[in-house]
Predicted model as a PDB file, atoms N, CA, C, CB and O in Angstrom, pLDDT in the B-factor column:
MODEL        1                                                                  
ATOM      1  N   UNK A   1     -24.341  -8.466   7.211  1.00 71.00           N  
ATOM      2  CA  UNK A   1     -23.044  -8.818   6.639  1.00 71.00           C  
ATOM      3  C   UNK A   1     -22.349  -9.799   7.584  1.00 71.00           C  
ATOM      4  CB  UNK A   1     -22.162  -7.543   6.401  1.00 71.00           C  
ATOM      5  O   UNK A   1     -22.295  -9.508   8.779  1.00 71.00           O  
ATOM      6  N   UNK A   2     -21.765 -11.041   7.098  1.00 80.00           N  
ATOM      7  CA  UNK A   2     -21.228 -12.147   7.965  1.00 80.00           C  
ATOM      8  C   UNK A   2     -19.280 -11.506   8.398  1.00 80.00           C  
ATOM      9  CB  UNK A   2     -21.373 -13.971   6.766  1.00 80.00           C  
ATOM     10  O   UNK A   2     -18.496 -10.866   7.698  1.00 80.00           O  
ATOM     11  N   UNK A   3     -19.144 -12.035   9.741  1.00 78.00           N  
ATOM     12  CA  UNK A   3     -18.091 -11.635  10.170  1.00 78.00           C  
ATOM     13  C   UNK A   3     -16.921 -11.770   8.739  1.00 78.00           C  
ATOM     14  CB  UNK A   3     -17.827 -12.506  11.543  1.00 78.00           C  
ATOM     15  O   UNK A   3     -16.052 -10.961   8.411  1.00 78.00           O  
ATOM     16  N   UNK A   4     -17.380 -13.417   7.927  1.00 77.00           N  
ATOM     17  CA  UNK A   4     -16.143 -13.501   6.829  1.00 77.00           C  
ATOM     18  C   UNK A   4     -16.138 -12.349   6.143  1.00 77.00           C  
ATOM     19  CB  UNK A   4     -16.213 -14.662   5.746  1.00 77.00           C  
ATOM     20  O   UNK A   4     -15.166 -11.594   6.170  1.00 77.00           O  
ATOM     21  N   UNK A   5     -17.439 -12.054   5.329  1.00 82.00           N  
ATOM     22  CA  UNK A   5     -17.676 -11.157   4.289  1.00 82.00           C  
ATOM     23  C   UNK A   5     -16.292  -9.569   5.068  1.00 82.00           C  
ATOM     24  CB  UNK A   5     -19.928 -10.775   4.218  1.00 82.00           C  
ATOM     25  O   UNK A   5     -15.195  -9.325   4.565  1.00 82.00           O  
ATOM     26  N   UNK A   6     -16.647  -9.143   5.789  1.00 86.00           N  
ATOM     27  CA  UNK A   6     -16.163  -8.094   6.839  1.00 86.00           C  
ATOM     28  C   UNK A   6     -14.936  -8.554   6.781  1.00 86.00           C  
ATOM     29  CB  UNK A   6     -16.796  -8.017   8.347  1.00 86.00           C  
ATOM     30  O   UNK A   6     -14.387  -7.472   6.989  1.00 86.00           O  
ATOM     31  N   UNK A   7     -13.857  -9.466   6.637  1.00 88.00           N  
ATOM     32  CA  UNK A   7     -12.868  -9.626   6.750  1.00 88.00           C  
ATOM     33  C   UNK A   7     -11.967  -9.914   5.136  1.00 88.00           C  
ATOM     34  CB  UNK A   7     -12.963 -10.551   7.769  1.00 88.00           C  
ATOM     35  O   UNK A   7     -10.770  -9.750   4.900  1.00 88.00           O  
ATOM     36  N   UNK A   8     -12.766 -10.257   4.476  1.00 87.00           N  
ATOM     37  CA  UNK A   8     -12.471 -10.325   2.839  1.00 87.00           C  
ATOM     38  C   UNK A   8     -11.015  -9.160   2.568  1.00 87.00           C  
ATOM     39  CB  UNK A   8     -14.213  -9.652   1.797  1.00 87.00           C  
ATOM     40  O   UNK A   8      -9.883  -9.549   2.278  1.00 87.00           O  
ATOM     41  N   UNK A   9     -11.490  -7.486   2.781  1.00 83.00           N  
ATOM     42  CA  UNK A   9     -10.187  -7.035   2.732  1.00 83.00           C  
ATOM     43  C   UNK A   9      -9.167  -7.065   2.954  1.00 83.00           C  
ATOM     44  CB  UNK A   9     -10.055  -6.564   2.875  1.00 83.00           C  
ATOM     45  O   UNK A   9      -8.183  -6.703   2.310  1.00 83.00           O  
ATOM     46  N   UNK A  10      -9.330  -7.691   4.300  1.00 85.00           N  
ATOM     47  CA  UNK A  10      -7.859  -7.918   5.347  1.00 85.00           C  
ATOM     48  C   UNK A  10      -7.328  -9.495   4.453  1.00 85.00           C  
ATOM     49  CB  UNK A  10      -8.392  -8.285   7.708  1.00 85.00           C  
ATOM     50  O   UNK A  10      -6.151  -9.610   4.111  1.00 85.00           O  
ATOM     51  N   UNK A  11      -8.097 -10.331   4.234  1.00 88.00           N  
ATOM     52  CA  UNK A  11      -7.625 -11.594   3.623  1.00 88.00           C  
ATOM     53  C   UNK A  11      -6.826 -11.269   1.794  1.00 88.00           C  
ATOM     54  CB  UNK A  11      -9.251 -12.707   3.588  1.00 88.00           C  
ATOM     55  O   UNK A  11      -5.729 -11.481   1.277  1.00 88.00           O  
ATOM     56  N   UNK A  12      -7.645 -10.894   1.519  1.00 89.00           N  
ATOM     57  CA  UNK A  12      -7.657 -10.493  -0.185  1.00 89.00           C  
ATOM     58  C   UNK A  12      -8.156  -9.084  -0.280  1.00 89.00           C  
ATOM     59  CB  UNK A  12      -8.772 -11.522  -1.210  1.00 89.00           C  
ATOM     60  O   UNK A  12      -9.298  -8.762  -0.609  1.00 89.00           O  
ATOM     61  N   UNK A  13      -6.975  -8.117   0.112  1.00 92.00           N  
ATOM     62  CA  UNK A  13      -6.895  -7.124  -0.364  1.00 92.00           C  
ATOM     63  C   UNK A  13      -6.876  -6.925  -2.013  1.00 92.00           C  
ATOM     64  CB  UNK A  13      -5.961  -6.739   0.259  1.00 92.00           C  
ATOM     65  O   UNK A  13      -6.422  -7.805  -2.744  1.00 92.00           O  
ATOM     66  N   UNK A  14      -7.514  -5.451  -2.616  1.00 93.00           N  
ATOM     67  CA  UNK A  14      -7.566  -4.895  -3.612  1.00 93.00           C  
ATOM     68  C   UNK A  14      -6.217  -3.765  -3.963  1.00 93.00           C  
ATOM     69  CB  UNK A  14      -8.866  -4.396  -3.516  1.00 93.00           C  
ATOM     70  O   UNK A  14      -5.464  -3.629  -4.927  1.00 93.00           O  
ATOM     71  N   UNK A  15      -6.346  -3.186  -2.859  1.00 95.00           N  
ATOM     72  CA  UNK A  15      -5.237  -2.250  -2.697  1.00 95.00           C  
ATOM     73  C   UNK A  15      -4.196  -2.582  -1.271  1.00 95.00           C  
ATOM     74  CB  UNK A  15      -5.979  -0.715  -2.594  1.00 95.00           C  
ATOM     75  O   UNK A  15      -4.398  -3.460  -0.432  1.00 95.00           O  
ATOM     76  N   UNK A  16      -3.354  -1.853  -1.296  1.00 95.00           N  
ATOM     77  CA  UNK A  16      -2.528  -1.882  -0.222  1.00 95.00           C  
ATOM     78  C   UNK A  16      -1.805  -0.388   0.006  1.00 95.00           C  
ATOM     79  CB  UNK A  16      -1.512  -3.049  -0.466  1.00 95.00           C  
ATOM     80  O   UNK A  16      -1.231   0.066  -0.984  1.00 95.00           O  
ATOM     81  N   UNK A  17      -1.783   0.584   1.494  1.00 96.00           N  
ATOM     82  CA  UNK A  17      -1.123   1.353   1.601  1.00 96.00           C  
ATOM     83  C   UNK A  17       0.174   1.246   2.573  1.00 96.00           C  
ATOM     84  CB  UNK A  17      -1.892   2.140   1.759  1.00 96.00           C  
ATOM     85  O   UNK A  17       0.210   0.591   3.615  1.00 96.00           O  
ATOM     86  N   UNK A  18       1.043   1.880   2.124  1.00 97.00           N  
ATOM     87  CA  UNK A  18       2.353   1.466   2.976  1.00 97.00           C  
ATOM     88  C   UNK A  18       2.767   2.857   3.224  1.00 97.00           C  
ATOM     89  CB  UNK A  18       3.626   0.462   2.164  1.00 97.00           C  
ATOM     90  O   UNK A  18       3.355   3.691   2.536  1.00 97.00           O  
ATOM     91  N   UNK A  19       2.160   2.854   4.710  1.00 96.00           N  
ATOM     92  CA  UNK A  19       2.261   4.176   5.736  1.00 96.00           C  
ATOM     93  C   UNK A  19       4.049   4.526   5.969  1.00 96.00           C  
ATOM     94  CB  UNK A  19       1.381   3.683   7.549  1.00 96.00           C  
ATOM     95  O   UNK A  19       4.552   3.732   6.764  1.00 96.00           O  
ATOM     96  N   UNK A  20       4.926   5.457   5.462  1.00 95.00           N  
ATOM     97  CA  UNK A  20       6.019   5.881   6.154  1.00 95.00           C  
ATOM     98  C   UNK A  20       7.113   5.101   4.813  1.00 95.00           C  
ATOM     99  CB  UNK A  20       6.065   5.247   8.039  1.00 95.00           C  
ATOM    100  O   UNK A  20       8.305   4.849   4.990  1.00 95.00           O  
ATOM    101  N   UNK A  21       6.392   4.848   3.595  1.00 96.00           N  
ATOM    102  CA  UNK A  21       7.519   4.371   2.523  1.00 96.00           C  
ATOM    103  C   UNK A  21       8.638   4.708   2.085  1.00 96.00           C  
ATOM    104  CB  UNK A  21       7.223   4.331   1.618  1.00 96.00           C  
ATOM    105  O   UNK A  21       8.730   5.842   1.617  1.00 96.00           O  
ATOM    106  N   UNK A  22       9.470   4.095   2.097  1.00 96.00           N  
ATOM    107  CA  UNK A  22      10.688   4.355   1.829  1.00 96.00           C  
ATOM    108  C   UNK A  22      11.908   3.532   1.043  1.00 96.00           C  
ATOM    109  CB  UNK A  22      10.968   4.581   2.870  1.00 96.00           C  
ATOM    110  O   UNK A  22      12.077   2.316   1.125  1.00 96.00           O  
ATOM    111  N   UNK A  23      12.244   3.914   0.721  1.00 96.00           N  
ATOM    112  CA  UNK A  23      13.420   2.869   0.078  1.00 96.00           C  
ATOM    113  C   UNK A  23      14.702   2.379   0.698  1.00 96.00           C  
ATOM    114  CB  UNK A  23      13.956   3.446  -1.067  1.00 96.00           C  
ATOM    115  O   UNK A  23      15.778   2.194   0.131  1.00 96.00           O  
ATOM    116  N   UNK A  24      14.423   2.220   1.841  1.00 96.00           N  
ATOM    117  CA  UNK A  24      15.328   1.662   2.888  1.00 96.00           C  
ATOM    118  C   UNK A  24      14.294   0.835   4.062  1.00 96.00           C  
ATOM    119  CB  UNK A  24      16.278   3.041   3.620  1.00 96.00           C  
ATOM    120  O   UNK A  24      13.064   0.844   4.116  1.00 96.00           O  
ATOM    121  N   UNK A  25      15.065   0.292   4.757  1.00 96.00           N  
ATOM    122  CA  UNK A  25      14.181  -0.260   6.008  1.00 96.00           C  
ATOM    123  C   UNK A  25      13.369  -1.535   5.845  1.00 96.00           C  
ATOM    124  CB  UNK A  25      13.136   0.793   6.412  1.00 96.00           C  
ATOM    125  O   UNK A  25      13.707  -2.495   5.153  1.00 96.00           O  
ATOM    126  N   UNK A  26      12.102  -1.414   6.665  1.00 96.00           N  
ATOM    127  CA  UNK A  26      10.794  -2.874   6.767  1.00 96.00           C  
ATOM    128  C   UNK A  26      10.000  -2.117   5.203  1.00 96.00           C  
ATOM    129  CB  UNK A  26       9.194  -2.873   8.924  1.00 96.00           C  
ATOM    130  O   UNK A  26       9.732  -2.911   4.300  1.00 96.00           O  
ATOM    131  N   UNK A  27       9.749  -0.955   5.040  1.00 94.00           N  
ATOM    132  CA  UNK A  27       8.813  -0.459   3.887  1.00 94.00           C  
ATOM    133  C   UNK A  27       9.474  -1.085   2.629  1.00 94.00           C  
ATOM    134  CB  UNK A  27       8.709   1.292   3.762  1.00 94.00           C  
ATOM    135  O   UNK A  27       8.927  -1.701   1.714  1.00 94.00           O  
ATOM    136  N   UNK A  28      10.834  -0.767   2.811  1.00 96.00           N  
ATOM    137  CA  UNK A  28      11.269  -1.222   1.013  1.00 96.00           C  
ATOM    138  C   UNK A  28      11.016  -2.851   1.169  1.00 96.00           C  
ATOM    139  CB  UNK A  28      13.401  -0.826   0.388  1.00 96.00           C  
ATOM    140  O   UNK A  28      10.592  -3.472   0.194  1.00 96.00           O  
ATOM    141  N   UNK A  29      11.220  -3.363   2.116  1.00 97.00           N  
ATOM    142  CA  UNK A  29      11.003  -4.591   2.490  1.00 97.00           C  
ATOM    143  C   UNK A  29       9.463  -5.273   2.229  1.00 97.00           C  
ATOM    144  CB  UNK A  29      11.376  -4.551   3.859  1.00 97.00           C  
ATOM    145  O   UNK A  29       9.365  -6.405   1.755  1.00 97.00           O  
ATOM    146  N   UNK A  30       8.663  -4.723   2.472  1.00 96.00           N  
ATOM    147  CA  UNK A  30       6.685  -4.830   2.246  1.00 96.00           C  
ATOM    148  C   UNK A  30       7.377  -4.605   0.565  1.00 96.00           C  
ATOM    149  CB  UNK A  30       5.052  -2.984   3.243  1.00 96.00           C  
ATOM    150  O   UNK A  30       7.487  -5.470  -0.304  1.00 96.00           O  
ATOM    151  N   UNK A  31       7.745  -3.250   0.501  1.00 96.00           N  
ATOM    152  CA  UNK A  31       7.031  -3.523  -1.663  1.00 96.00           C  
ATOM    153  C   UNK A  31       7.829  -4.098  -2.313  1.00 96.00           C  
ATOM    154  CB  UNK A  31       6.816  -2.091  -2.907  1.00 96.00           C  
ATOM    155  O   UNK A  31       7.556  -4.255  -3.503  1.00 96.00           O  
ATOM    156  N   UNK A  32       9.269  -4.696  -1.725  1.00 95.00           N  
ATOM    157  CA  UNK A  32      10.029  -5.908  -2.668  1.00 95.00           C  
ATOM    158  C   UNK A  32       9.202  -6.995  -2.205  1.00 95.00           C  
ATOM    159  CB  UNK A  32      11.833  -6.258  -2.389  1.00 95.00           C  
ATOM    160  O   UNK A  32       9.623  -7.971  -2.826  1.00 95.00           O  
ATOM    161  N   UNK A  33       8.377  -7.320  -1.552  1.00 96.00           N  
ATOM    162  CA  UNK A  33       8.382  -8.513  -0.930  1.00 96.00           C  
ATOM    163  C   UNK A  33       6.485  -8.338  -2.041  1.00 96.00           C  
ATOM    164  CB  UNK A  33       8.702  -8.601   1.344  1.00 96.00           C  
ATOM    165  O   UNK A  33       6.183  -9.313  -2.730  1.00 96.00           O  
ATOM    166  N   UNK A  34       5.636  -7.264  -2.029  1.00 94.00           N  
ATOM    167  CA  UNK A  34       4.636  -7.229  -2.957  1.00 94.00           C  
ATOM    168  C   UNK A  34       4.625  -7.439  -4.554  1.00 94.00           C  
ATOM    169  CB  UNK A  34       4.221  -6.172  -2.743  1.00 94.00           C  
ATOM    170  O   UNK A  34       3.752  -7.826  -5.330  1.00 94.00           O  
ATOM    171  N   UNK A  35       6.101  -6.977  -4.737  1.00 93.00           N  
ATOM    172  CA  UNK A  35       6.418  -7.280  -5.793  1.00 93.00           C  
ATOM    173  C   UNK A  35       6.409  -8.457  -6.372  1.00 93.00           C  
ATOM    174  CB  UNK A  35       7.226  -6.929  -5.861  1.00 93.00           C  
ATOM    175  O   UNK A  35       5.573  -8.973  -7.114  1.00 93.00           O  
ATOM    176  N   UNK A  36       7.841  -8.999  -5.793  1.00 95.00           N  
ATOM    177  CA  UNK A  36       8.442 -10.751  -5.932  1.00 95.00           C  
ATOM    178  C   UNK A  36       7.047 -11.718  -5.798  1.00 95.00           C  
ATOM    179  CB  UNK A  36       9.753 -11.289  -4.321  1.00 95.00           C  
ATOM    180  O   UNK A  36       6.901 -12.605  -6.639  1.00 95.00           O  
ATOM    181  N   UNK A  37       6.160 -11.564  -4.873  1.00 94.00           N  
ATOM    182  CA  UNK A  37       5.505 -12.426  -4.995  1.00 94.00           C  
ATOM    183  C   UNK A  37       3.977 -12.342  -5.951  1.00 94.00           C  
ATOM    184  CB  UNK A  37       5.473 -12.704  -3.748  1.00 94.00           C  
ATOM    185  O   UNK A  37       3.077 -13.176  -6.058  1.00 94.00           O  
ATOM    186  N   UNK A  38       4.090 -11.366  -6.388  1.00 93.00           N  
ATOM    187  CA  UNK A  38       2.992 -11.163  -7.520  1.00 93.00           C  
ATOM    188  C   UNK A  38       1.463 -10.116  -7.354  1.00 93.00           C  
ATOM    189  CB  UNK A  38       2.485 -12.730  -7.765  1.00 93.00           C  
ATOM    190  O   UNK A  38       0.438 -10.026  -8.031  1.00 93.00           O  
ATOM    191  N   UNK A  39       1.868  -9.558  -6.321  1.00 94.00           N  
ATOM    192  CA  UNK A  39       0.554  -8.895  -5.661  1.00 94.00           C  
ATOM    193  C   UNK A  39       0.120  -8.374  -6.874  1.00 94.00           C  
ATOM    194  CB  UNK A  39       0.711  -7.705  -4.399  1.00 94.00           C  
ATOM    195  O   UNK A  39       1.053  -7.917  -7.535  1.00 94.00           O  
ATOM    196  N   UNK A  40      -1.293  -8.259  -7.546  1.00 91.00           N  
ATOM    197  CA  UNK A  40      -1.876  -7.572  -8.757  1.00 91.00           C  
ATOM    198  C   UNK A  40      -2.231  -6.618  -8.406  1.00 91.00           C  
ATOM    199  CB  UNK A  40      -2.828  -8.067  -9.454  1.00 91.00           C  
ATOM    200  O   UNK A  40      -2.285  -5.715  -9.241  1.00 91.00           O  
ATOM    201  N   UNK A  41      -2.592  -6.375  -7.203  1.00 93.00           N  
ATOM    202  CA  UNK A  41      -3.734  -4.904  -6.502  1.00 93.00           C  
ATOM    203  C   UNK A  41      -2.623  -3.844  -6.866  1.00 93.00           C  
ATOM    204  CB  UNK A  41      -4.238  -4.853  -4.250  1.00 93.00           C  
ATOM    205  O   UNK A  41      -1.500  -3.780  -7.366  1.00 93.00           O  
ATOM    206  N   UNK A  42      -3.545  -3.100  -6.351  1.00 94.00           N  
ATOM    207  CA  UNK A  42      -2.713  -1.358  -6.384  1.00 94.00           C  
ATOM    208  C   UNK A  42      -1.991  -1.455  -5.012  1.00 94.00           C  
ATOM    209  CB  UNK A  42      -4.021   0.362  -6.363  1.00 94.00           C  
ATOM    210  O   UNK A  42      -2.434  -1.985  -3.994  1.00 94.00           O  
ATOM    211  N   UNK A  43      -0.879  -0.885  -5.169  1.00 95.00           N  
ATOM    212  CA  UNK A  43       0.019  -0.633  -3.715  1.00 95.00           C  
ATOM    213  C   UNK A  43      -0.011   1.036  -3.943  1.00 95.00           C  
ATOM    214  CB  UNK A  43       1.992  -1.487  -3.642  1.00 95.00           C  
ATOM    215  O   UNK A  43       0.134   1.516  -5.067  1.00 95.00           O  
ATOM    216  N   UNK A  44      -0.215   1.863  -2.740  1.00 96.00           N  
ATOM    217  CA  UNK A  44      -0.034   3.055  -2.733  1.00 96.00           C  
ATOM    218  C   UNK A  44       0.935   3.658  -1.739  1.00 96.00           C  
ATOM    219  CB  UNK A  44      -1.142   3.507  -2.658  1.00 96.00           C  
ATOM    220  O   UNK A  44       0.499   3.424  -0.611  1.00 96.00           O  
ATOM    221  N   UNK A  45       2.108   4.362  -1.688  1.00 97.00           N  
ATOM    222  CA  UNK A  45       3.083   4.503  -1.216  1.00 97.00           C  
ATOM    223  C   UNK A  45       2.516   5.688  -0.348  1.00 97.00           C  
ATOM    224  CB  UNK A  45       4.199   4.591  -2.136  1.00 97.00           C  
ATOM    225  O   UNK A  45       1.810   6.405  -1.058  1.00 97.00           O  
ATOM    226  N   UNK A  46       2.585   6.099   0.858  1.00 98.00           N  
ATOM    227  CA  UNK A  46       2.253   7.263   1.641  1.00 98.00           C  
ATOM    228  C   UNK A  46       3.549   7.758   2.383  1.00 98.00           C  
ATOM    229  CB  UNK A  46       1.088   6.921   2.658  1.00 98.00           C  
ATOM    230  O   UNK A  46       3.792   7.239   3.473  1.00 98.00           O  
ATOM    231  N   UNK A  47       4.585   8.925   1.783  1.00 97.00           N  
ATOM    232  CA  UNK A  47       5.153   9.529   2.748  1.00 97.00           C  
ATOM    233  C   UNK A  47       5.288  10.579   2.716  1.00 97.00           C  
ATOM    234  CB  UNK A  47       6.004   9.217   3.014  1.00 97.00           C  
ATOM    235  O   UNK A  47       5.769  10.909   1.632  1.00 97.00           O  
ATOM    236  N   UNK A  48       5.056  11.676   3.598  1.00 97.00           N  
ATOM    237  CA  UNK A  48       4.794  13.579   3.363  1.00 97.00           C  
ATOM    238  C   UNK A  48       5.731  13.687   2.750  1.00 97.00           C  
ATOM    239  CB  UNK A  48       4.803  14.823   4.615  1.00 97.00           C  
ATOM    240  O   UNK A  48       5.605  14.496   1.830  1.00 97.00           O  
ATOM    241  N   UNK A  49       6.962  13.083   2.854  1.00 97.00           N  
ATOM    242  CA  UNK A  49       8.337  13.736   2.297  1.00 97.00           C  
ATOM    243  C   UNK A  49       9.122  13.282   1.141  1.00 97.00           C  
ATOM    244  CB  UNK A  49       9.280  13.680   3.268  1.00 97.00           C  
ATOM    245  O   UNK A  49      10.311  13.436   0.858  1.00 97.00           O  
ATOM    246  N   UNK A  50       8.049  12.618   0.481  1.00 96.00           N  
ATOM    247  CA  UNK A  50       8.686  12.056  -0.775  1.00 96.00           C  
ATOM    248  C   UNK A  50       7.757  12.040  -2.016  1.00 96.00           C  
ATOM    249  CB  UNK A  50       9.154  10.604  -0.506  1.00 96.00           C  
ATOM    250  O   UNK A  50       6.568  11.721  -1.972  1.00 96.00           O  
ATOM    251  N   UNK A  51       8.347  12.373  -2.989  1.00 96.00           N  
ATOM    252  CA  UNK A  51       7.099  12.623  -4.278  1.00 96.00           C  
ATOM    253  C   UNK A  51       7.035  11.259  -5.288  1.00 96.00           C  
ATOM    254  CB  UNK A  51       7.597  14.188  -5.465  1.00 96.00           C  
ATOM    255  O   UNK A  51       6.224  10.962  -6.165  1.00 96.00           O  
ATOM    256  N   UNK A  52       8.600  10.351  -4.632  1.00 96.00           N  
ATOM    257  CA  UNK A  52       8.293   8.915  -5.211  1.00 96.00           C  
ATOM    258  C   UNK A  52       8.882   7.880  -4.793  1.00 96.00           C  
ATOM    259  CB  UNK A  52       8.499   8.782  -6.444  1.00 96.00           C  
ATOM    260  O   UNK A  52      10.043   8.239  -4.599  1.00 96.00           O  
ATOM    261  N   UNK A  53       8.755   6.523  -4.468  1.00 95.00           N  
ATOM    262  CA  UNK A  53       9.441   5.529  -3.603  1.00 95.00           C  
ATOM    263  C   UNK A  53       9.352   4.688  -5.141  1.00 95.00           C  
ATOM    264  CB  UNK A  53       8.565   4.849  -1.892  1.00 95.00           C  
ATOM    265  O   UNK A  53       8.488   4.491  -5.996  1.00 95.00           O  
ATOM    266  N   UNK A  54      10.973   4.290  -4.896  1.00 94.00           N  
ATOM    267  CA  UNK A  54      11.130   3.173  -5.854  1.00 94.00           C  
ATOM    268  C   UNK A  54      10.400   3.298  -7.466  1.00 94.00           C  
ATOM    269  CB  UNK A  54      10.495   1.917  -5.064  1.00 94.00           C  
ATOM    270  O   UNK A  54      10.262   2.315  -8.193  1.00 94.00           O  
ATOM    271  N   UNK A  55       9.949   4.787  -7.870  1.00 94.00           N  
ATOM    272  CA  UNK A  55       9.617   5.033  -8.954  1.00 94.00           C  
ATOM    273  C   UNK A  55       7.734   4.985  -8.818  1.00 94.00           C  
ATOM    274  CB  UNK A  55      10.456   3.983  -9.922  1.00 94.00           C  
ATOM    275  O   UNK A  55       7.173   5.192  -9.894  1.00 94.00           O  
ATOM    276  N   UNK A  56       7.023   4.794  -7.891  1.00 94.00           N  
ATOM    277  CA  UNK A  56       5.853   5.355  -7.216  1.00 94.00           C  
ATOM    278  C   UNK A  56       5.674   6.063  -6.806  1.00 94.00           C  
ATOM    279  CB  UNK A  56       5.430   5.081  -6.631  1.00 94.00           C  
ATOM    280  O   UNK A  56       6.337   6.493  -5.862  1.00 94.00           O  
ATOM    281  N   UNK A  57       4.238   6.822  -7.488  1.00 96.00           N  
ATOM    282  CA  UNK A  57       4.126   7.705  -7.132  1.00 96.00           C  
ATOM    283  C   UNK A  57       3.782   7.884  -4.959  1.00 96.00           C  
ATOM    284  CB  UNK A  57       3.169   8.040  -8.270  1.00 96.00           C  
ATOM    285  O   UNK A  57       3.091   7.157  -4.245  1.00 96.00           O  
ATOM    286  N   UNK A  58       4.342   8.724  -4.703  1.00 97.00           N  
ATOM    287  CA  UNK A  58       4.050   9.172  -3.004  1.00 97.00           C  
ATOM    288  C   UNK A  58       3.291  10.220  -2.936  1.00 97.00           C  
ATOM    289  CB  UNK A  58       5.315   9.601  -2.096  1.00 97.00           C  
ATOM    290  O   UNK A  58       3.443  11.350  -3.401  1.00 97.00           O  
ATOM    291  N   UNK A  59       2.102   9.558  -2.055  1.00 98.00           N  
ATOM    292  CA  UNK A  59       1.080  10.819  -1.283  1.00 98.00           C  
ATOM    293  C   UNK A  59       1.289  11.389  -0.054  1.00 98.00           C  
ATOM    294  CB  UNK A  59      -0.262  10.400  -1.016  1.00 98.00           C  
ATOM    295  O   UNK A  59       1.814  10.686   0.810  1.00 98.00           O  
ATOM    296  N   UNK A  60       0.993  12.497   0.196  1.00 98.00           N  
ATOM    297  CA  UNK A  60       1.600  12.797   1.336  1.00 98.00           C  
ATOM    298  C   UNK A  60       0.692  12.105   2.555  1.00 98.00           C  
ATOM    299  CB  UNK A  60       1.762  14.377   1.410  1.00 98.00           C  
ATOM    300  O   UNK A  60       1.129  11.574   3.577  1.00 98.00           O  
ATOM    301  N   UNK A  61      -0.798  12.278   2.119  1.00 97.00           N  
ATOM    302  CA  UNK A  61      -1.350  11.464   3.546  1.00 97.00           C  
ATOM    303  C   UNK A  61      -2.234  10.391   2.974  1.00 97.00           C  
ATOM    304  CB  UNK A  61      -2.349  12.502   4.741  1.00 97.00           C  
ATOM    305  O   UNK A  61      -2.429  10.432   1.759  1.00 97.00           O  
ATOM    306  N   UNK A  62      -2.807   9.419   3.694  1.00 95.00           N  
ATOM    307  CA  UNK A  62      -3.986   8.201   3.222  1.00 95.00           C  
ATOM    308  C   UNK A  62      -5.149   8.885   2.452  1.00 95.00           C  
ATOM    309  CB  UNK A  62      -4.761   7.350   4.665  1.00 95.00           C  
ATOM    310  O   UNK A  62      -5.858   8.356   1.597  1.00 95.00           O  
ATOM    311  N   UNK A  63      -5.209  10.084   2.886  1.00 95.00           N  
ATOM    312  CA  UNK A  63      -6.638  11.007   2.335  1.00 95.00           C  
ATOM    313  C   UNK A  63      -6.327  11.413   0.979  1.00 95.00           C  
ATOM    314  CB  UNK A  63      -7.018  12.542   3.261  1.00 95.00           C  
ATOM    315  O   UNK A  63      -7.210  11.430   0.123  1.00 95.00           O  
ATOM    316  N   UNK A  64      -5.042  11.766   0.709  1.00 97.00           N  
ATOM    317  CA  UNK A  64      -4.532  12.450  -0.496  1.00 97.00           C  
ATOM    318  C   UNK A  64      -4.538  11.410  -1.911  1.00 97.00           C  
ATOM    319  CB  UNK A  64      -2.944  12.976  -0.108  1.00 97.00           C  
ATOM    320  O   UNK A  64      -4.188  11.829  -3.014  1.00 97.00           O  
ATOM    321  N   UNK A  65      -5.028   9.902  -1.648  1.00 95.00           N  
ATOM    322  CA  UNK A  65      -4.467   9.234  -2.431  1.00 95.00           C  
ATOM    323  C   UNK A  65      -5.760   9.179  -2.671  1.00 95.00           C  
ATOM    324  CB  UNK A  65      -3.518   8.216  -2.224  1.00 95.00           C  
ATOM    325  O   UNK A  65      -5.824   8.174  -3.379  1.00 95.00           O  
ATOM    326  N   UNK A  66      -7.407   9.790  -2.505  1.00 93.00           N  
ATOM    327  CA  UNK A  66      -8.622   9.918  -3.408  1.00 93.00           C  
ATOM    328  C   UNK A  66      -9.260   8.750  -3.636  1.00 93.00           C  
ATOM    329  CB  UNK A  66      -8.336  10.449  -4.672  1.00 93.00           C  
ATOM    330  O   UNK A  66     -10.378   8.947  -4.113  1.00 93.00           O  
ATOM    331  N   UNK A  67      -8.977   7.554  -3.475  1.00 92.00           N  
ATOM    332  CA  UNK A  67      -9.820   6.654  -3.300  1.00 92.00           C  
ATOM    333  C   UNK A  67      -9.223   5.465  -2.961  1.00 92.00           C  
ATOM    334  CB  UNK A  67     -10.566   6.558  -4.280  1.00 92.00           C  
ATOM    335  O   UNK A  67      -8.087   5.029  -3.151  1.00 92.00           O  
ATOM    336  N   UNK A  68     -10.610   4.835  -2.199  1.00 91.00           N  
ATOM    337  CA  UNK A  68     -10.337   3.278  -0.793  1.00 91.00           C  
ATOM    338  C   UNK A  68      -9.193   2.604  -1.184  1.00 91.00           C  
ATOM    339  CB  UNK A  68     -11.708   1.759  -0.713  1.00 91.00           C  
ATOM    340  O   UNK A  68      -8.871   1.966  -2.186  1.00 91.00           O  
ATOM    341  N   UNK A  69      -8.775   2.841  -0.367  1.00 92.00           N  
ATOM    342  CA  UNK A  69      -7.927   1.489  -0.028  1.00 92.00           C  
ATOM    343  C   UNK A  69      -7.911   0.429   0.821  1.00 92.00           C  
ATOM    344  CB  UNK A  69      -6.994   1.712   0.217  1.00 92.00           C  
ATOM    345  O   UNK A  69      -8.278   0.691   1.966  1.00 92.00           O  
ATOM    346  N   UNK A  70      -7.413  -1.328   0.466  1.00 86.00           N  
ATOM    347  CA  UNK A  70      -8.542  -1.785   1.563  1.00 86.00           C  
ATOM    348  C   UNK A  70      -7.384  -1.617   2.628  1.00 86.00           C  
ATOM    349  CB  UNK A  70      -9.420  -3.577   1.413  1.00 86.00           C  
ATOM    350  O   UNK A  70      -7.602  -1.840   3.818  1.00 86.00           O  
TER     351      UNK A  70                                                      
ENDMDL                                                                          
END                                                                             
C-alpha cells in the first residue's frame, strides 16, 4: 500500500468523529463549519453526556458508534 493510498482518509474522509461535542465552543464550531461547507460524509457526534448535539444523534464512546470511522 503506497504512503498516498494510507493517507486518502485523512485527505477525503468518509466519516468524521467529533470527540467531546457540544453545542457551544471549537465542537459546535467543526459541525457548523461541516455543515456550511457541504461535507456529504457521515459526521458522528461522541459525548458520554449527551444523547444529542444540535439534533444528532450522541455516542457515548468512538466504540459505541459500531462502525469505522475514518
Amino acid at each position: 500500500m503506497s504512503t498516498i493510498s494510507r493517507l486518502e482518509p485523512l485527505f477525503r474522509p468518509r466519516s468524521i468523529a467529533v470527540i467531546g461535542a457540544s453545542e457551544s465552543g471549537t465542537s459546535a464550531e467543526i459541525l457548523g463549519n461541516l455543515e456550511r461547507t457541504g461535507f456529504d460524509g457521515g459526521v458522528v457526534c461522541v459525548n458520554p453526556r449527551r444523547e444529542t448535539i444540535f439534533g444528532r444523534p450522541c455516542h457515548p464512546t468512538l466504540a459505541a458508534v459500531g462502525r469505522p470511522v475514518d
